[in-house]
C-alpha positions in Angstrom: 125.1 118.0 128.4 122.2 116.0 127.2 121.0 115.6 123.5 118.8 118.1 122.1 115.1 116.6 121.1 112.8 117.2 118.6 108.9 117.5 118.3 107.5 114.3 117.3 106.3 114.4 113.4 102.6 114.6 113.5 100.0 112.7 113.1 101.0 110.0 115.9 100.4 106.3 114.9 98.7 103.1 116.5 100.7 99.9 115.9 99.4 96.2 117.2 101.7 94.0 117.5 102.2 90.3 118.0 105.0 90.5 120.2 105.6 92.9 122.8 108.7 94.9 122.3 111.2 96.5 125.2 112.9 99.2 125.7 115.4 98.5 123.8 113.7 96.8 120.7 109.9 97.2 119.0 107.8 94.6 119.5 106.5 92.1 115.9 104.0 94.4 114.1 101.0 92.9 113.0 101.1 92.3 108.8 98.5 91.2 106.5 95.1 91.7 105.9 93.9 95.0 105.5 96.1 96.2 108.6 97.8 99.7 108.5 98.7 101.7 111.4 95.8 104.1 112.4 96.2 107.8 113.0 95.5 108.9 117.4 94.4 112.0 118.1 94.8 112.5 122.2 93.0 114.7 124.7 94.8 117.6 127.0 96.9 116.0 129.7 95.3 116.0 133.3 97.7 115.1 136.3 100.1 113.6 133.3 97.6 111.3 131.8 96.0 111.7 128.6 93.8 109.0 126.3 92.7 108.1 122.7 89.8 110.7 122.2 88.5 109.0 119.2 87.7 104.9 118.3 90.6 103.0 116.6 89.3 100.4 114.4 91.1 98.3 112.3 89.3 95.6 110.0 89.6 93.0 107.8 92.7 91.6 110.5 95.2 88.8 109.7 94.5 85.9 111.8 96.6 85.9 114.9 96.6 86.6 119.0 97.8 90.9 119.2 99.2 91.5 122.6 100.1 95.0 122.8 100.2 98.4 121.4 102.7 100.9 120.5 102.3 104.7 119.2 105.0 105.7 116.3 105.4 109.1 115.0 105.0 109.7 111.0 108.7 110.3 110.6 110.0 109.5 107.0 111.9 107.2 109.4 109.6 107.2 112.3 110.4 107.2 116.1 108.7 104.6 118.6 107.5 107.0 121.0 105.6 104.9 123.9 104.0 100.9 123.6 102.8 98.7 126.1 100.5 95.9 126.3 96.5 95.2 126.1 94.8 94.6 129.3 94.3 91.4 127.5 95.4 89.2 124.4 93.1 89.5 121.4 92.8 86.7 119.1 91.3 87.3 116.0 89.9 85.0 112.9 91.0 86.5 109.3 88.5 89.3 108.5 87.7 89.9 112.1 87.6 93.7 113.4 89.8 94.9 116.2 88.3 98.1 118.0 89.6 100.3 121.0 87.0 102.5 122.1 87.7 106.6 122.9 89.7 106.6 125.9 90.6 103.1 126.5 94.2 103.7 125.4 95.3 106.1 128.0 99.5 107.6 128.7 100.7 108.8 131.7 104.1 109.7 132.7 105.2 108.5 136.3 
């Protein structure tokens, strides 16, 4: 018999990371700057596919290349739920902004 799960503890976070991770280890979070993890709210599913319904922006950004994503729950130890990376690299100056527009982060199960 399988393990029981629980609901995820809401709101969902948006991590960038420097690393990618697997599924066996999270990737290297970024650190510095004025970086935090940003709450995602998600549309209804359609054909097991759902998106970002709202902008994540994060500013004032350490300097540094960030090469994927991952979505954490808010957990007082919190659970990696899904990552994966950017369509492409980002490489930011210190200060610089990082933005990903309503529905270009988008889930689907397979």
């Amino acid at each position: 018999m399988g393990t029981a799960t629980t609901a995820p503890t809401l709101p969902l976070k948006v991590a960038l990371v420097t690393a990618n991770g697997s599924d066996s280890a999270a990737g290297t979070e970024a650190t510095g700057g004025s970086y935090v993890r940003k709450n995602l709210t998600v549309g209804a599913a359609s054909s097991g596919a759902t998106s970002n319904t709202a902008d994540l922006v994060w500013t004032g950004m350490p300097a540094g290349t960030f090469v994927g994503v991952e979505v954490w729950d808010s957990a007082g130890v919190p659970i990696r739920l899904w990552y994966g990376p950017l369509a492409a690299s980002r490489t930011l100056l210190a200060g610089d902004e990082l933005k990903i527009t309503a529905g270009q982060l988008t889930f689907a199960l397979s």
